[in-house]
N, C-alpha and C positions, 0 to 999 in steps of 0.2 A: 295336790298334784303328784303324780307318778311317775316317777323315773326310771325306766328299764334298762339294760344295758343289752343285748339282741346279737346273736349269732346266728345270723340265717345261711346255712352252712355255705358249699361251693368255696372256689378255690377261682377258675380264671372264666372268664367267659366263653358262653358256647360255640359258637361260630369259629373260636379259638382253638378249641379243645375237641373234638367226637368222642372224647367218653363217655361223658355225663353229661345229663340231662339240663339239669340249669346251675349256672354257676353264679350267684353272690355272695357277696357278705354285707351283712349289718353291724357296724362294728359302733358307731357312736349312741349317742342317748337316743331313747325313743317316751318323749314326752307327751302323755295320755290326762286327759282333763278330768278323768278321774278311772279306778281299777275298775275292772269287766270281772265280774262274778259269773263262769262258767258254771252250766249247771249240763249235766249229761244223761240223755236216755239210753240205755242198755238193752238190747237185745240180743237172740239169736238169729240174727242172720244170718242165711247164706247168700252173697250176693255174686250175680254172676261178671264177670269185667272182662275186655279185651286188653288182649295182649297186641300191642304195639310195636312194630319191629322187633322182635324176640321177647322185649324185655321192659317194655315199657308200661305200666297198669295204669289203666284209660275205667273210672268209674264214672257211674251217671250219681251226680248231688241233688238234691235242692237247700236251694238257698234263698231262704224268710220267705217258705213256702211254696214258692216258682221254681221253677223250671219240668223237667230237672235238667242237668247241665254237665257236660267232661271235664270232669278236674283227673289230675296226674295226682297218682298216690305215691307220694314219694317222702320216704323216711327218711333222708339227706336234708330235709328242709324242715328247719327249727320250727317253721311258721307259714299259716296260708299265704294264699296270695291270688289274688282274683284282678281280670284285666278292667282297663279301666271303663269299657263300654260293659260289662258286666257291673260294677258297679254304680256306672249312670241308670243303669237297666233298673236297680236295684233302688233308685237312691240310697244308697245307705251311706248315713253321714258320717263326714270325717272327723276325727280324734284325736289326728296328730302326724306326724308326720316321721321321717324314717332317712337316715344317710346310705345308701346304698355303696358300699365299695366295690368296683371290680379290677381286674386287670388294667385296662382300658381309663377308668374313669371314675370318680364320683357323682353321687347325683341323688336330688333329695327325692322321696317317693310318700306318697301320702297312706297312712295308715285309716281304714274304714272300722264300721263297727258292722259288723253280723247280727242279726237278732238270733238265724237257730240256719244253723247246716247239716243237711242229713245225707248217710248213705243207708239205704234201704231204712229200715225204722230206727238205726243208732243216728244219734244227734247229739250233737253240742251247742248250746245256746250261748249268747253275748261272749263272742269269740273277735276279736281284733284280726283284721285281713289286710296285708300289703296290697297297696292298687301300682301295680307294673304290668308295661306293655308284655312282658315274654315271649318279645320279635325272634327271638333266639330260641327256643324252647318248640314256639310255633311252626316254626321253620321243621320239623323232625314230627312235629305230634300236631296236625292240622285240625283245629276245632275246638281246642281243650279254653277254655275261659277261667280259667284258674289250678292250683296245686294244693293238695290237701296235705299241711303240712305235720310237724309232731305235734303243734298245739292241739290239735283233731285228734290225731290219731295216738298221744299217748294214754288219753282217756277209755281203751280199750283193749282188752288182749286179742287177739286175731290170729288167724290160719290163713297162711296164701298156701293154694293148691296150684301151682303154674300148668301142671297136667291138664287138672279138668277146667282150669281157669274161675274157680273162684274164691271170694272171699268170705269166711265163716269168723262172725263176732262174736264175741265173751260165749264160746261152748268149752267145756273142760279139757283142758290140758293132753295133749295127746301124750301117749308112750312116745320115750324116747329121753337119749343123754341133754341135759339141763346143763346150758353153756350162761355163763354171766356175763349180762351187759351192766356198761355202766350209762348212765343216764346225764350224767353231769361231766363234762370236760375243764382241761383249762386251756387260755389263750391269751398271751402276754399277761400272767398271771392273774388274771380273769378269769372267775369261773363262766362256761357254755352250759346252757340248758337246753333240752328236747334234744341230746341226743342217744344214738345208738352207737357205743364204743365196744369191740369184744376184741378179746384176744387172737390172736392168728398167727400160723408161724406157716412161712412159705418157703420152703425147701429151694437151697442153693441160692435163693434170693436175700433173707434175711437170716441174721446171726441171731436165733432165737426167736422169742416171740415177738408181736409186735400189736399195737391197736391199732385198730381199724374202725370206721364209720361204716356200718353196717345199712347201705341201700340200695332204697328200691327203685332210684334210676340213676344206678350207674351200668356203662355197657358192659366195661369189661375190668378186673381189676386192678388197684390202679395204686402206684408209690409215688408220694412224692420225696419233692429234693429231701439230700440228707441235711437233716438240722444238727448242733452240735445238743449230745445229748440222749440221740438214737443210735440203736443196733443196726442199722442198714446199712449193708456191706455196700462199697460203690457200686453203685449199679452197670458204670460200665467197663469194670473191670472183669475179665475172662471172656471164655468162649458161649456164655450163654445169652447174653445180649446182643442184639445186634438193633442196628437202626430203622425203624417204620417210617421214615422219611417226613411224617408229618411234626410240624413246631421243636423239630432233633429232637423227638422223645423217643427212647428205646423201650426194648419187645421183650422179656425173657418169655420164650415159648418152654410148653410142655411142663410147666411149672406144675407141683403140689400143691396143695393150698391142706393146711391140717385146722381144724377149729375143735378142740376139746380131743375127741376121738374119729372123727367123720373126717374124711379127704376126700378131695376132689379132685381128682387129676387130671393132665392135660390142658389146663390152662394159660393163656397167653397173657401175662402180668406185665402191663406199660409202668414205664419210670420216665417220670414226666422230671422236666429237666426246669421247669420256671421255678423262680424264688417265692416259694409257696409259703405261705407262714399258716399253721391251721392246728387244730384243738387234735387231730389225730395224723398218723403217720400217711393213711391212705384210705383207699376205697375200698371195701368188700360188695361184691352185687349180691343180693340176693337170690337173681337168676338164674345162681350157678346149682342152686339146689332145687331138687322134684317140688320141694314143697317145706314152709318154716312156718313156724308156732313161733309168735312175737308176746311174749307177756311183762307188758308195763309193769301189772301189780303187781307181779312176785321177781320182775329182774332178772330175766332169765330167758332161753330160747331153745326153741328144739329144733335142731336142723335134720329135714328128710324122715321124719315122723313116720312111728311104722303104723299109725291108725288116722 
């Protein structure tokens, strides 16, 4: 028997929040009646995806052959997750099961087994899938039957083009400065897996640099509370914050954003005010850029690629 220990990223829930897309965490064991030997097909694809309210990437999957179907590609989430009428859909049997924590609540959620999930001809076979409703998620992205989380997607190096809207698989490394993610976090001294952590220093807002969770559905981005231990100046200390009225989380507008050499400016940076406990300081979108080169195998990303 197999014992996981699971960070399925998110911070409070949606309905809660309008930042991001979907908020949980997985924080206790997740016991599997035996290990899922992922095996992975490689290609060149280019695939094309909708953009969802600016910023949202809506891909068509199949999964164990059928459909194909809208899953949310989203780098924020350690792990898939497909709902539970897609699963009946599916039968595909369960394996184990899953404590979901949110703001709101606990609550147990059953872990499925996948035989093989594909976007355009990359695939990942015998892959473990969270079965939740995503009443919250759905609410914002109407139609989507699941999220294709890092378990998926760190099996591949990728290119989002938000421009021409699409996604291009394992093609070679575009030009352009090579920023370091880290792939592994901690949380309550726990190591987290499947993520996307990178450096970022946001001007007037934080004292230096800071990490970030580097994803692909968050709106806008996003600090949370100060922990003891971080650089982040009070958020609502001076004249650059002020209040957005929603859950008293404050706004700094106009903000910088620097990652390696590339800035972004004019950015409206929320400091969310809940008792956030989480493996990084805050959210990066990746919407904020024309377009970013994500590479699992070499650790590393290129933001706004000049090819």
């Amino acid at each position: 028997m197999q014992i996981a220990s699971l960070l399925l990223s998110r911070c409070c829930c949606f309905l809660r929040c309008p930042l991001s897309a979907f908020r949980l965490l997985i924080l206790s064991a997740l016991v599997l009646p035996s290990a899922l030997a992922a095996q992975v097909k490689q290609s060149h694809d280019i695939i094309s995806f909708r953009l969802h309210d600016t910023y949202l990437i809506m891909v068509q999957a199949k999964v164990n052959g059928t459909g194909p179907f809208i899953f949310l590609l989203d780098t924020g989430s350690t792990h898939t997750v497909i709902d539970p009428g897609l699963a009946r859909q599916l039968q595909a049997p369960v394996i184990g099961e899953a404590s979901l924590v949110t703001v709101s609540d606990v609550r147990k959620d059953r872990l499925a087994r996948l035989r093989e999930i594909r976007v355009g001809d990359s695939g990942v076979s015998e892959l473990g899938a969270i079965i939740d409703r995503m009443d919250e998620i759905k609410l914002r992205a109407p139609g989507i039957r699941g999220v294709l989380g890092e378990d998926f997607l760190s099996e591949f190096d990728f290119l989002i083009d938000y421009h021409a809207r699409t996604l291009r698989f394992d093609g070679e490394a575009p030009a352009g400065e090579r920023c370091r993610i880290e792939t592994i976090g901690r949380f309550r001294d726990m190591p987290t897996t499947n993520r996307l952590l990178i450096d970022a220093d946001l001007r007037d807002v934080s004292r230096g640099t800071v990490q970030l969770q580097l994803d692909t559905a968050a709106r806008l981005p996003e600090l949370f509370p100060v922990r003891p231990g971080t650089s982040l100046s009070q958020p609502w200390a001076g004249s650059m914050a002020f209040s957005s009225g929603l859950n008293g989380s404050r706004i700094h507008p106009h903000t910088t954003i620097r990652v390696g050499t590339t800035l972004v400016s004019d950015q409206d940076v929320v400091q969310s005010r809940r008792g956030v406990a989480f493996d990084a300081v805050g959210l990066l979108p990746t919407s904020i850029f024309h377009s970013i080169y994500i590479s699992h195998s070499g650790g590393f990303v290129i933001l706004n690629p000049t090819n």
